[in-house]
LUMTORLO-992402 format. One line per field, with one value per atom (N, C-alpha, C, O, CB): residue in one letter; chain; x, y, z. Coordinates in steps of 0.1 Angstrom, whole numbers. Glycine has a CB too. Example, Ala and Ser with C-alpha at 12.3 -4.5 7.8 and 13.67 -1.06 7.14 Angstrom:
// LUMTORLO-992402
rest: [A,A,A,A,A,S,S,S,S,S]
kette: [A,A,A,A,A,A,A,A,A,A]
px: [132,123,132,142,113,128,137,129,134,141]
py: [-57,-45,-33,-33,-45,-22,-11,0,11,-6]
pz: [78,78,78,85,90,71,71,79,80,57]
// end
This chain:
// LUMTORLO-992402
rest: [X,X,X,X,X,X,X,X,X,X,X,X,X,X,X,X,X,X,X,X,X,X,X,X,X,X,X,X,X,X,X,X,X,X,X,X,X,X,X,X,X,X,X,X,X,X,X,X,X,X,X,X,X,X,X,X,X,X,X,X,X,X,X,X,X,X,X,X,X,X,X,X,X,X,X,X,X,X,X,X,X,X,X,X,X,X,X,X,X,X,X,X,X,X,X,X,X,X,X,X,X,X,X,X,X,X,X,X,X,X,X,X,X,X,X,X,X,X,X,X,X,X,X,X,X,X,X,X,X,X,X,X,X,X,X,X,X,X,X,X,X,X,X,X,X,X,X,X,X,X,X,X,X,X,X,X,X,X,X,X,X,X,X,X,X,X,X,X,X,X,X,X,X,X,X,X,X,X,X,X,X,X,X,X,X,X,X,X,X,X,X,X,X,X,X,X,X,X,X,X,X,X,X,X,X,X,X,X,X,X,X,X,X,X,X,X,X,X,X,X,X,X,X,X,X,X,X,X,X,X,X,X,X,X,X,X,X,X,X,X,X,X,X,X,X,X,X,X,X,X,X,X,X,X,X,X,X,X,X,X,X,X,X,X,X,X,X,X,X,X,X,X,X,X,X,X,X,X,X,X,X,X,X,X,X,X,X,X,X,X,X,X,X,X,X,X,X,X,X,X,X,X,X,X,X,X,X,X,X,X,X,X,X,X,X,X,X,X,X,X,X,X,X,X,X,X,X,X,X,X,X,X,X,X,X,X,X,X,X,X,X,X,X,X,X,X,X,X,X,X,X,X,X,X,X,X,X,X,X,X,X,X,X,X,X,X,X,X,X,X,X,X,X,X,X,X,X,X,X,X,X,X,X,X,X,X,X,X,X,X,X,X,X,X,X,X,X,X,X,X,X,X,X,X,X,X,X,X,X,X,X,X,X,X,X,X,X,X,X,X,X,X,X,X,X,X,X,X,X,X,X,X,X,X,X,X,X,X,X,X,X,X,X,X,X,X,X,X,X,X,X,X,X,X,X,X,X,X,X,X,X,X,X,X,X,X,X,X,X,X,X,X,X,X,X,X,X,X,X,X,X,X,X,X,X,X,X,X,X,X,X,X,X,X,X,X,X,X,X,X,X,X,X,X,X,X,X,X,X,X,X,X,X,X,X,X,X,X,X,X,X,X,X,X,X,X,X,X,X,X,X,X,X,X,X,X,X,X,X,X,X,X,X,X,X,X,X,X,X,X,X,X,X,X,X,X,X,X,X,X,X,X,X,X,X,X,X,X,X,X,X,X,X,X,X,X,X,X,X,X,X,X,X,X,X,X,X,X,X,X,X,X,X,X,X,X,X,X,X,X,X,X,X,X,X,X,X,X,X,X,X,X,X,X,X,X,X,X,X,X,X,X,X,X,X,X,X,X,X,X,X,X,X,X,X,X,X,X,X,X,X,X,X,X,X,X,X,X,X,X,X,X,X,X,X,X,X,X,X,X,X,X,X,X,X,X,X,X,X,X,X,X,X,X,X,X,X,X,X,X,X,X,X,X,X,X,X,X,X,X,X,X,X,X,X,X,X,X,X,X,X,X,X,X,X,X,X,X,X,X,X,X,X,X,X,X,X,X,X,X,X,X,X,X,X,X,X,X,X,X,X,X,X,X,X,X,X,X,X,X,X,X,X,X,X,X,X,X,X,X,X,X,X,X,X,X,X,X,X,X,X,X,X,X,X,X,X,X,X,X,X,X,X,X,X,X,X,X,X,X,X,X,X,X,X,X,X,X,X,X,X,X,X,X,X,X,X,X,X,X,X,X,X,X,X,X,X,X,X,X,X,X,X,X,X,X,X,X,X,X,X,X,X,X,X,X,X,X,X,X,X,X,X,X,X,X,X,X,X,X,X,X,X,X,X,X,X,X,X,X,X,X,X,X,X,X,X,X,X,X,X,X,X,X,X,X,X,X,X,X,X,X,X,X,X,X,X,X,X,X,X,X,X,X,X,X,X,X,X,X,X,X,X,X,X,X,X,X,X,X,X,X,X,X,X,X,X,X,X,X,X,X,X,X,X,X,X,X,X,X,X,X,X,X,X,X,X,X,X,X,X,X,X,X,X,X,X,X,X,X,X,X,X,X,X,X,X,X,X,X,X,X,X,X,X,X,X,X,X,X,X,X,X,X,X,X,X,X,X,X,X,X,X,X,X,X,X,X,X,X,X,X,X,X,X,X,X,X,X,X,X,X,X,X,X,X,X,X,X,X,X,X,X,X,X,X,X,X,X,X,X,X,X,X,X,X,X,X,X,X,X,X,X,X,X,X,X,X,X,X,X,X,X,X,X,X,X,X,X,X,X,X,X,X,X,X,X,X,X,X,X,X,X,X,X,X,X,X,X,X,X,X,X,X,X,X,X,X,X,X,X,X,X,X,X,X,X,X,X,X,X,X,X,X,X,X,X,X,X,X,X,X,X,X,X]
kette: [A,A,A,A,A,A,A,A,A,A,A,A,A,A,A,A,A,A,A,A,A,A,A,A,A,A,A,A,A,A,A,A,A,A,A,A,A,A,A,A,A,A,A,A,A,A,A,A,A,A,A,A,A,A,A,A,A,A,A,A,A,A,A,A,A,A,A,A,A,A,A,A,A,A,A,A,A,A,A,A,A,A,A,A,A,A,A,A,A,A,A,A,A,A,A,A,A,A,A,A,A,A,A,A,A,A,A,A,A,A,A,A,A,A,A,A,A,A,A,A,A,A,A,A,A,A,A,A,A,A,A,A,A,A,A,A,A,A,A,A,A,A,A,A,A,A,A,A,A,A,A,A,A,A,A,A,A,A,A,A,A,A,A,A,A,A,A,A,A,A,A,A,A,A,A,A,A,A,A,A,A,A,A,A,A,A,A,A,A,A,A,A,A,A,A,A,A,A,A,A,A,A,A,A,A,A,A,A,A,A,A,A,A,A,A,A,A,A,A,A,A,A,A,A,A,A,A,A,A,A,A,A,A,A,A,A,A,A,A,A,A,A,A,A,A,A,A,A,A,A,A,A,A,A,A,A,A,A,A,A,A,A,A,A,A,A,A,A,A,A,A,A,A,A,A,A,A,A,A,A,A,A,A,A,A,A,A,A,A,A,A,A,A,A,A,A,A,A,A,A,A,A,A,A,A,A,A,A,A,A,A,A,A,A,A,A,A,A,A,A,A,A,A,A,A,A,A,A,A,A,A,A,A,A,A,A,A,A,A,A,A,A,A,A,A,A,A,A,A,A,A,A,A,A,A,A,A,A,A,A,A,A,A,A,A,A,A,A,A,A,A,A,A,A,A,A,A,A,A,A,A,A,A,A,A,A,A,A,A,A,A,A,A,A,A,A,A,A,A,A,A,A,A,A,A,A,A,A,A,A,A,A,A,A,A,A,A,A,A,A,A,A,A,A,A,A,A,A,A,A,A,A,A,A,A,A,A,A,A,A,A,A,A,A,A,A,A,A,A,A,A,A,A,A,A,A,A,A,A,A,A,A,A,A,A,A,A,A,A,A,A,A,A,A,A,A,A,A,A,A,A,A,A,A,A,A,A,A,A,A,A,A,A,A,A,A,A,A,A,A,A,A,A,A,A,A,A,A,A,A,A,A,A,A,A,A,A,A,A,A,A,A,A,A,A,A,A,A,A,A,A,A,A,A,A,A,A,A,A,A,A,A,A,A,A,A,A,A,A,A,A,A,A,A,A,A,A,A,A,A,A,A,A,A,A,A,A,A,A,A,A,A,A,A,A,A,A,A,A,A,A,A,A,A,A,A,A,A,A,A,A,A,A,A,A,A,A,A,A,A,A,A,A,A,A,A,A,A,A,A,A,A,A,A,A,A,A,A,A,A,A,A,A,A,A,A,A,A,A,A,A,A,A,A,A,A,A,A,A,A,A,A,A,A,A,A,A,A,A,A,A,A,A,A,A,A,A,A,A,A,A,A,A,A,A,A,A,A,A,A,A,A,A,A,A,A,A,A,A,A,A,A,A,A,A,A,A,A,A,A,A,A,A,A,A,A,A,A,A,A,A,A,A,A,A,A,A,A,A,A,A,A,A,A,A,A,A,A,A,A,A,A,A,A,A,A,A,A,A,A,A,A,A,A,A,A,A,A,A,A,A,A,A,A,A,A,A,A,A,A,A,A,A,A,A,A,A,A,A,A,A,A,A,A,A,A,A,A,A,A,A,A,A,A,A,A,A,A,A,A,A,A,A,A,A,A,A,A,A,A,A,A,A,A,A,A,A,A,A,A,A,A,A,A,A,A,A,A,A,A,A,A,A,A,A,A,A,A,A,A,A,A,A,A,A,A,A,A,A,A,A,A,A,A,A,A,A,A,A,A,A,A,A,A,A,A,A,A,A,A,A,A,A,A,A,A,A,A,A,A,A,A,A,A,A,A,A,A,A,A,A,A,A,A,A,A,A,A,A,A,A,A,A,A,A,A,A,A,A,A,A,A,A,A,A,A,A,A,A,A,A,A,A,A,A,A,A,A,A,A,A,A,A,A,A,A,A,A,A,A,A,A,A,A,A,A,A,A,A,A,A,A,A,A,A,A,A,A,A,A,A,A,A,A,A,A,A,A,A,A,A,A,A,A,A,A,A,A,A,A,A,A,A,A,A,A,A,A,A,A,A,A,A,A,A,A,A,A,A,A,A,A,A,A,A,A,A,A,A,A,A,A,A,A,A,A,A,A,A,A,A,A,A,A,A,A,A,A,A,A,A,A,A,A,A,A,A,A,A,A,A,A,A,A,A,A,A,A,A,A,A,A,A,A,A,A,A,A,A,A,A,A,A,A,A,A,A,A,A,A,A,A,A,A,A,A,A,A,A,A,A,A,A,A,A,A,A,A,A,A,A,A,A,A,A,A,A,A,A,A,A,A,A,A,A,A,A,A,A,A,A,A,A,A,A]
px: [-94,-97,-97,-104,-87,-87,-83,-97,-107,-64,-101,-112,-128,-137,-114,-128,-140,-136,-142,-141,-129,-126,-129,-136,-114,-125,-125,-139,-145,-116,-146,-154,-171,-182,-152,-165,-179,-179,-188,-177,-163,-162,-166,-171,-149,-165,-170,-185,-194,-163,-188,-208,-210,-218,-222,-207,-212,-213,-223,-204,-199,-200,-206,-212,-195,-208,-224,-235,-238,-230,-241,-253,-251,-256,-256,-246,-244,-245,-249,-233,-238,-236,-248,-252,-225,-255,-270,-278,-287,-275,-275,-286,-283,-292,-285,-272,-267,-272,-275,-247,-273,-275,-293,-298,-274,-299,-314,-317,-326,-322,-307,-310,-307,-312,-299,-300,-297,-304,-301,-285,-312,-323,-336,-343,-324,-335,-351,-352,-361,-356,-340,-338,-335,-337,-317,-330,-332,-344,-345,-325,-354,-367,-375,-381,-374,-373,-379,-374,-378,-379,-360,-361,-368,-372,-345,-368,-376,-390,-397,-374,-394,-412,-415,-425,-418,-402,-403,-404,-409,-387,-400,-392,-404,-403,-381,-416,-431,-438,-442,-446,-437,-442,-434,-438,-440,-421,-412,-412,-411,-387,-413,-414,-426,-425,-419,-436,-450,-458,-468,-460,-445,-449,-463,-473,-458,-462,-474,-473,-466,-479,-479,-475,-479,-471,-484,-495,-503,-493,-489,-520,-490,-480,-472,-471,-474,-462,-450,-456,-450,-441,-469,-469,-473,-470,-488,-482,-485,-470,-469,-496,-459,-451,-443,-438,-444,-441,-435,-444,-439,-430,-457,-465,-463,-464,-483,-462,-458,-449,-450,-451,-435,-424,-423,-419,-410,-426,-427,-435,-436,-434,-441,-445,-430,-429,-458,-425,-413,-407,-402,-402,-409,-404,-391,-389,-403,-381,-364,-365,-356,-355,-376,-370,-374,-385,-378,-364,-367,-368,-370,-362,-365,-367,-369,-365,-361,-373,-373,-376,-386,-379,-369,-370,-369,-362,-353,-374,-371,-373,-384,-379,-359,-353,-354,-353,-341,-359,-361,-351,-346,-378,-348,-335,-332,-339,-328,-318,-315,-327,-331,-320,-330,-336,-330,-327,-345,-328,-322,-328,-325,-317,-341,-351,-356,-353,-367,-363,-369,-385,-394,-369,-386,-403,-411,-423,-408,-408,-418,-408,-399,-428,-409,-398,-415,-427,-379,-407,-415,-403,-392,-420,-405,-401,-413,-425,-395,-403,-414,-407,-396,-408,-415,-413,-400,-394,-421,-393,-385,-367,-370,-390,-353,-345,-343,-343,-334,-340,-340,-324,-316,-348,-319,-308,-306,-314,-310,-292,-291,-289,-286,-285,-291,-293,-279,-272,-300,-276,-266,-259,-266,-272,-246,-245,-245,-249,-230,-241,-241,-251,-255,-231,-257,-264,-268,-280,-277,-255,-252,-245,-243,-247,-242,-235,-243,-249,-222,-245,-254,-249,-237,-264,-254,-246,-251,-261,-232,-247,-253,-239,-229,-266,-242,-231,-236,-246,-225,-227,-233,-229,-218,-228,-234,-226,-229,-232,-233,-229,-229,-248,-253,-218,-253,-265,-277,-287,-268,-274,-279,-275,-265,-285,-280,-276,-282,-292,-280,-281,-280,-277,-266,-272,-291,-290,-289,-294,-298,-286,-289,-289,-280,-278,-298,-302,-309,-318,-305,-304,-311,-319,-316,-304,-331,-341,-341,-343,-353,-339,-339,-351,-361,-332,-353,-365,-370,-370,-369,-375,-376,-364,-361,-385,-357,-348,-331,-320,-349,-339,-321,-317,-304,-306,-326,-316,-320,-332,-320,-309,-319,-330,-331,-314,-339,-349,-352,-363,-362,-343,-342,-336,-331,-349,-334,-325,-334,-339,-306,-334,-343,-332,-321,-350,-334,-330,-338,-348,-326,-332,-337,-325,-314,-346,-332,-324,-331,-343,-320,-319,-321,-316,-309,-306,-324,-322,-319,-325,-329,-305,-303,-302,-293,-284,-314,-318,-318,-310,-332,-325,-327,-316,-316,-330,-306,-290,-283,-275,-278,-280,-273,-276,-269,-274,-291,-300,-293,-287,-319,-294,-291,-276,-270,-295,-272,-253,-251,-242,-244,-256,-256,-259,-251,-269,-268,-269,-263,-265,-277,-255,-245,-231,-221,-245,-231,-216,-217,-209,-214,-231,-232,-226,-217,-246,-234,-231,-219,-215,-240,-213,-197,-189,-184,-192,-187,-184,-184,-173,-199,-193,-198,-189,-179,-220,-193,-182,-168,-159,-183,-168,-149,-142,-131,-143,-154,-150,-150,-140,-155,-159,-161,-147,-139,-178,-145,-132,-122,-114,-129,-121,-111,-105,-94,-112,-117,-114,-113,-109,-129,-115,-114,-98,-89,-129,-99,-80,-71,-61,-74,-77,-67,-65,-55,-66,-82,-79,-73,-71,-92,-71,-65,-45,-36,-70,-46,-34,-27,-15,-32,-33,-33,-30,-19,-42,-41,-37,-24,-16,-45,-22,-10,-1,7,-6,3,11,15,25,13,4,6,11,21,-5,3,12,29,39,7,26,39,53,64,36,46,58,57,68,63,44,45,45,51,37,39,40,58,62,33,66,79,88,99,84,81,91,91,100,79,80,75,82,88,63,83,92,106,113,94,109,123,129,140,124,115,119,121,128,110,114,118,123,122,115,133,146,157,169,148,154,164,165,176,162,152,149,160,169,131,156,161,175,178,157,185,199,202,211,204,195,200,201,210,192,191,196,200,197,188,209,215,211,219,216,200,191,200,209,177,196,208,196,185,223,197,191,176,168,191,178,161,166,178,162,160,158,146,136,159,148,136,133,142,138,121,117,123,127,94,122,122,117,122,137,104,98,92,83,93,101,107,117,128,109,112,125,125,129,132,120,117,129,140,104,122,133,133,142,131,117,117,124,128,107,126,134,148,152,131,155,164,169,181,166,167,163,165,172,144,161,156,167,176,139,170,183,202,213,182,196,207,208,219,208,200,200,198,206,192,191,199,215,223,193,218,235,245,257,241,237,245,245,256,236,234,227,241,250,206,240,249,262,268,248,266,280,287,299,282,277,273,282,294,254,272,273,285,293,261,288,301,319,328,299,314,326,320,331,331,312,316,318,326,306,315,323,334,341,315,340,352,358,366,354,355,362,361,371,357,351,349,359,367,343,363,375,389,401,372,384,402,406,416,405,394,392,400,409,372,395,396,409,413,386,414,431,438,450,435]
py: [-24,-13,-18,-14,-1,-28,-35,-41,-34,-51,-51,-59,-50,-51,-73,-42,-30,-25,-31,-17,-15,-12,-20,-14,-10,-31,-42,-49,-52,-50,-51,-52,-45,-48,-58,-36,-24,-22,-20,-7,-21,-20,-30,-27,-18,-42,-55,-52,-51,-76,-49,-53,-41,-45,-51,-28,-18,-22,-23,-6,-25,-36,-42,-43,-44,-49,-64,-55,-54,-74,-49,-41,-33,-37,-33,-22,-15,-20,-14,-10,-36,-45,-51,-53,-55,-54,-60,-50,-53,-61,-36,-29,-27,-26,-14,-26,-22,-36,-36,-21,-42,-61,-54,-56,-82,-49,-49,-34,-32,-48,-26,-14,-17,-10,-1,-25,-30,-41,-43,-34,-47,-52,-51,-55,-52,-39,-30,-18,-11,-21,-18,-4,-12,-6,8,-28,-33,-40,-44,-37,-40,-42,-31,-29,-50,-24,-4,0,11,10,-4,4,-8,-6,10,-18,-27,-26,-30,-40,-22,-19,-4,-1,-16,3,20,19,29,31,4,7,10,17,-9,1,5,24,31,-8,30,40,52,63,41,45,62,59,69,62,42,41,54,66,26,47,52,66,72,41,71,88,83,90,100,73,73,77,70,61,89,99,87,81,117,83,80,67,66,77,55,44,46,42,36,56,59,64,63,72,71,79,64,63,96,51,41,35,31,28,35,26,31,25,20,48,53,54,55,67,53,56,39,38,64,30,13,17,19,0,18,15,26,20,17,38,47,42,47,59,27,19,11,7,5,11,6,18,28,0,15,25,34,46,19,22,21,35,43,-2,36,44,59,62,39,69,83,92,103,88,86,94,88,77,101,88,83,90,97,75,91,106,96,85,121,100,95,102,107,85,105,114,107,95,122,118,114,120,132,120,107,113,127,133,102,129,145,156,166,146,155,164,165,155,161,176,182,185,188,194,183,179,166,158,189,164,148,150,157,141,141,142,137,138,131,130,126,123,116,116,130,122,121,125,137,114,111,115,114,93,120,121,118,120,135,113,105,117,120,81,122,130,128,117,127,139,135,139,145,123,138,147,142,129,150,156,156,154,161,166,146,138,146,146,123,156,154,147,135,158,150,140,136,140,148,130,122,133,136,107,138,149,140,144,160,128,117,110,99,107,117,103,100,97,103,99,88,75,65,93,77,61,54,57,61,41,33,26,23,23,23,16,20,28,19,15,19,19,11,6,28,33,37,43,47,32,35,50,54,25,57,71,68,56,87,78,77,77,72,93,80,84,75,70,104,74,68,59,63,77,53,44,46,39,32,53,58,48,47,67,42,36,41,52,29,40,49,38,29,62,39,30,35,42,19,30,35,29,19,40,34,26,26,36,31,8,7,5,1,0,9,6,-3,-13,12,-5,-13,-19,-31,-11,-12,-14,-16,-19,5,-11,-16,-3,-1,-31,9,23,32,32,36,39,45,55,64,49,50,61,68,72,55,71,76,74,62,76,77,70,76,87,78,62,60,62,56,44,71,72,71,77,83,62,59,57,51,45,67,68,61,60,83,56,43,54,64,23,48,57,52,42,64,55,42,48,48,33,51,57,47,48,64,36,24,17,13,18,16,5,17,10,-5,27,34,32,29,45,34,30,20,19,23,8,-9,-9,-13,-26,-1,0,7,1,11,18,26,12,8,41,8,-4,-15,-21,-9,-19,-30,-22,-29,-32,-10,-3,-8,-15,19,-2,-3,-16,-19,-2,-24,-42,-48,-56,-53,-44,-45,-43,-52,-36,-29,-19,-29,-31,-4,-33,-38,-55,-59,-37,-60,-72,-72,-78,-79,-62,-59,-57,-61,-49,-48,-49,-57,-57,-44,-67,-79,-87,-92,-88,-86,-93,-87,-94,-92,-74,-70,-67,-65,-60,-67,-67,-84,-85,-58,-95,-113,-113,-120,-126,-104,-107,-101,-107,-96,-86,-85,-93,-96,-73,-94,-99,-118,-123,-95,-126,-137,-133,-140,-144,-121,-119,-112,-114,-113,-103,-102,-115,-117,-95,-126,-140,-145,-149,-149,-143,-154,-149,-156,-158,-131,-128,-125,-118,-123,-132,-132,-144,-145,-129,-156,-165,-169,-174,-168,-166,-165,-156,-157,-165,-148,-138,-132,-131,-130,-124,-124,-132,-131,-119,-138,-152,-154,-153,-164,-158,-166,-157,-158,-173,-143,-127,-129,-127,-106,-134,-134,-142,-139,-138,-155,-166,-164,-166,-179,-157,-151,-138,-135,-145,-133,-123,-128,-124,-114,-135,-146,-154,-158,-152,-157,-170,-161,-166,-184,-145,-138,-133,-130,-127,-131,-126,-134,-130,-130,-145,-159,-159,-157,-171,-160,-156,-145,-145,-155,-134,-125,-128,-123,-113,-137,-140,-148,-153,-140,-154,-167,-179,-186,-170,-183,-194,-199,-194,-190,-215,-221,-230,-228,-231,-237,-244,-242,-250,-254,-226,-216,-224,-224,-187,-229,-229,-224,-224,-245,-217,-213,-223,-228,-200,-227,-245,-239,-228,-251,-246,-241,-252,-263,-235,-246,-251,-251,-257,-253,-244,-236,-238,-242,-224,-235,-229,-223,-225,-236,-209,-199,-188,-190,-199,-174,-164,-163,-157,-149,-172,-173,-180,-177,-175,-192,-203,-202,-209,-205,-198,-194,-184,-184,-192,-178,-164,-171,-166,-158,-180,-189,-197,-196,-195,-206,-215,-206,-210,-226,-191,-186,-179,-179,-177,-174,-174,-186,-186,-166,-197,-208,-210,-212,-226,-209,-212,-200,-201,-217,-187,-174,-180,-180,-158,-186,-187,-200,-197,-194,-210,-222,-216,-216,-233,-209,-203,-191,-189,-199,-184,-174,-185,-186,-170,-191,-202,-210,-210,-212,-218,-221,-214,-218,-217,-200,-193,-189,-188,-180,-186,-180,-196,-194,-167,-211,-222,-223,-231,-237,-220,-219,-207,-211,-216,-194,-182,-185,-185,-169,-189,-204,-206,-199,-220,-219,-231,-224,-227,-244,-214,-208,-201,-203,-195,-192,-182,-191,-187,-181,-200,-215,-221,-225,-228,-221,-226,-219,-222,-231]
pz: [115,105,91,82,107,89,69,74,69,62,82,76,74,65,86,85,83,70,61,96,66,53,39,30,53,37,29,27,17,35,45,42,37,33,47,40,35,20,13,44,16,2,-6,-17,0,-3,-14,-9,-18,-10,4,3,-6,-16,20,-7,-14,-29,-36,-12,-33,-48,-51,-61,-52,-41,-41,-45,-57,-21,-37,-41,-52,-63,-31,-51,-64,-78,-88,-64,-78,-90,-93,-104,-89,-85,-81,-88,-96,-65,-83,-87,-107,-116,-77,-108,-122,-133,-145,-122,-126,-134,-138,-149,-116,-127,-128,-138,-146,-109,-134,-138,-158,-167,-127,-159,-172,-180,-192,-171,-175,-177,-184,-193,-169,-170,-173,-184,-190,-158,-185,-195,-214,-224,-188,-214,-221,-228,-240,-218,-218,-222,-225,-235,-213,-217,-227,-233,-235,-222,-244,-256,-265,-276,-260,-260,-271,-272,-282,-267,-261,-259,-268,-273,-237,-267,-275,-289,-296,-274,-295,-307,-321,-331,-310,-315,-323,-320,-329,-314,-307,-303,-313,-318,-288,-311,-313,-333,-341,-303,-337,-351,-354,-358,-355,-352,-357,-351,-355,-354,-339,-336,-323,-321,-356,-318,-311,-298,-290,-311,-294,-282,-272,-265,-280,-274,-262,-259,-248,-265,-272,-263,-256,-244,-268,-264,-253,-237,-226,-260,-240,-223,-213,-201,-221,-223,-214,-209,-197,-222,-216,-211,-202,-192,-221,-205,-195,-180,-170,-199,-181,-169,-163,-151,-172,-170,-164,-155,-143,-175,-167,-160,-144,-134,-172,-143,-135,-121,-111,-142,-125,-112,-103,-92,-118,-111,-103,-94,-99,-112,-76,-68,-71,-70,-56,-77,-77,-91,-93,-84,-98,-110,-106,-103,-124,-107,-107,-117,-114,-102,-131,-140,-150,-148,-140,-163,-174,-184,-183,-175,-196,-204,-221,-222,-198,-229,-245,-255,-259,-250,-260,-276,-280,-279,-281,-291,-309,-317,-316,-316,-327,-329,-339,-347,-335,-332,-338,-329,-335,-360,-323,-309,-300,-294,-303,-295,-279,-267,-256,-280,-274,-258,-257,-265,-256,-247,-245,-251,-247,-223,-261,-267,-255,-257,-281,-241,-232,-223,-226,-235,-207,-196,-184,-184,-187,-179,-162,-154,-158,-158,-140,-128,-118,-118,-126,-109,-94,-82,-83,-87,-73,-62,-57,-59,-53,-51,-46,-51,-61,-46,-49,-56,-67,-70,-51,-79,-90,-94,-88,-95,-104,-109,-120,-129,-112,-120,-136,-146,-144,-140,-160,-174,-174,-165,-192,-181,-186,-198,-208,-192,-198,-210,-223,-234,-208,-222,-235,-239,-233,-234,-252,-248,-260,-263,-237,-272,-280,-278,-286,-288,-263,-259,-252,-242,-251,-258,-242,-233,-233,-243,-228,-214,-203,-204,-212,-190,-176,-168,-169,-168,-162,-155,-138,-137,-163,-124,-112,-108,-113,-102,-102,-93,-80,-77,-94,-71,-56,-54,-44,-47,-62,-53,-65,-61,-50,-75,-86,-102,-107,-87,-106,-112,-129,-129,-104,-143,-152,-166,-171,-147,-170,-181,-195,-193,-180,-205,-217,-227,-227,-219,-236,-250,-254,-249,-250,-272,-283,-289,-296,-290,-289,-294,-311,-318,-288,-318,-330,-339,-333,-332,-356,-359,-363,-355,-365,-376,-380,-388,-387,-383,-395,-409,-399,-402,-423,-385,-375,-377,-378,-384,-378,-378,-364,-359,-395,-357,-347,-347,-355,-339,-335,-339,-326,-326,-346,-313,-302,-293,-292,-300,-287,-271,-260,-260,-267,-249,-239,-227,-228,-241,-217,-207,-189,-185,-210,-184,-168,-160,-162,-167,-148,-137,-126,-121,-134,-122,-109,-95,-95,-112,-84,-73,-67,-64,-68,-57,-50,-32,-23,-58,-32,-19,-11,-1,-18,-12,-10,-2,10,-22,-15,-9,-4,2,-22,-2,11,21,31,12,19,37,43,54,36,30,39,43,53,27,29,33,47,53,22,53,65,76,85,64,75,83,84,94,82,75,70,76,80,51,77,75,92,97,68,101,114,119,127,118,110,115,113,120,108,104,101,111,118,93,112,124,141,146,123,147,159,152,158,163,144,143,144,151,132,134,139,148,150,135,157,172,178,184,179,180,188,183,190,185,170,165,170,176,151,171,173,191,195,163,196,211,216,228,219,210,214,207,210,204,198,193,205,208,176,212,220,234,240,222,237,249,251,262,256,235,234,236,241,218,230,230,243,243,219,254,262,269,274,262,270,275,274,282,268,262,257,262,268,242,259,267,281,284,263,291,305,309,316,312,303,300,296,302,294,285,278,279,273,268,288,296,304,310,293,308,323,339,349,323,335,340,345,356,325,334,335,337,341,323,334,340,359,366,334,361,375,382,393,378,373,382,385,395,375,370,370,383,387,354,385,397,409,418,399,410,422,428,439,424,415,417,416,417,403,413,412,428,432,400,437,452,459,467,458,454,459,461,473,448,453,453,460,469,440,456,463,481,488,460,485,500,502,512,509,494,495,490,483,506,492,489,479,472,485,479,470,462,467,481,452,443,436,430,449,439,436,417,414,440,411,393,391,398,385,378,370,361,354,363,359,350,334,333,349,327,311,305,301,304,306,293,279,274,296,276,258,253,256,256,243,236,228,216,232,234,231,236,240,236,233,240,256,263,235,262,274,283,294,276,277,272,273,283,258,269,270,278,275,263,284,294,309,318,291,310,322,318,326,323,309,309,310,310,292,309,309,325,332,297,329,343,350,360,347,350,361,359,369,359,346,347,352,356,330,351,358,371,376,358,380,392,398,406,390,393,395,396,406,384,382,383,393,393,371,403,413,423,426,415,425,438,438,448,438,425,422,429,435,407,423,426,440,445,415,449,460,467,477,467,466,475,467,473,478,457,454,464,473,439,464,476,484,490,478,491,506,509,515,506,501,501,498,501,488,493,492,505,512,478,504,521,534,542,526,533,544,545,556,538,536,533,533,531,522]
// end
């Protein structure tokens, strides 16, 4: 269960961080492609760059304020569920959630002052899918791991004690009908090990005292 856990959690990181590396990227080259459109008020460039970038499957939304405005002067959406905005969006940065991935940057002008902030949302429909499939494939290894761990340990302990429990029942059968020089081997030194060197010497000292009660009996 720790290594299934552990491991689903680092692949989800892997991906998620993968996607944030790209999703930070692409959102860094569109406020730089904005920075002439939103200067000079040009509706039609901005609608070309947003209708480009809107070729990338991964993107579901893309929206660009002008600054000191509370609506978006131009967004795109691609089919499919709709993401709320980001309530901030004097800060930039890219940030992951559970279902999508949320860049924000401000596009500068000429003189280095802002002149909007560019928003795109990453969808990460995509890496759940593969994660659901990864989570599967995880899942079936841990098992296979985890069922070769028991049945090694199962082994070792038929060996390593059922096994010498057995012999021990036997050399114990043994005395009980008399039988004289029944030993249990010991080849440990272990708690098995000892177990077996402490019953042959119960076994010897048994026998000991009843040809001692013999020989006394006898005299």
């Amino acid at each position: 269960a720790l290594a299934f856990f552990q491991a689903t959690q680092r692949e989800r990181e892997r991906l998620i961080e993968a996607k944030r590396n790209a999703a930070s990227m692409v959102a860094d080259l569109l406020s730089q492609s904005l920075e002439a459109p939103l200067d000079f008020n040009d509706e039609e460039a901005l609608q070309k760059e947003l209708d480009h970038l809107m070729h990338n499957r991964e993107v579901a939304y893309a929206g660009v304020w002008r600054k000191g405005e509370a609506n978006p002067w131009l967004e795109r959406r691609t089919p499919g569920p709709s993401y709320p905005l980001p309530s901030d969006l004097e800060t930039p940065g890219t940030i992951a959630l559970e279902d999508r991935v949320e860049a924000v940057r401000r596009v500068l002008g000429r003189a280095n002052q802002p002149l909007g902030t560019a928003v795109i949302q990453f969808s990460l429909a995509r890496e759940n899918a593969d994660m659901a499939i990864g989570r599967r494939d995880i899942l079936l290894y841990c098992l296979v791991l985890g069922l070769a761990t028991m049945a090694l340990l199962i082994g070792a302990a038929h060996r390593q004690i059922v096994m010498p429990l057995g012999h021990l029942v036997a050399a114990a059968r043994s005395i009980e009908r008399g039988e004289r020089g029944r030993r249990v081997d010991v080849r440990a030194n272990d708690e098995m090990g000892r177990l077996a060197g402490a019953f042959n010497a119960m076994g010897a000292a048994i026998f000991d005292r009843e040809q001692r009660i013999a020989t006394a009996n006898k005299s």
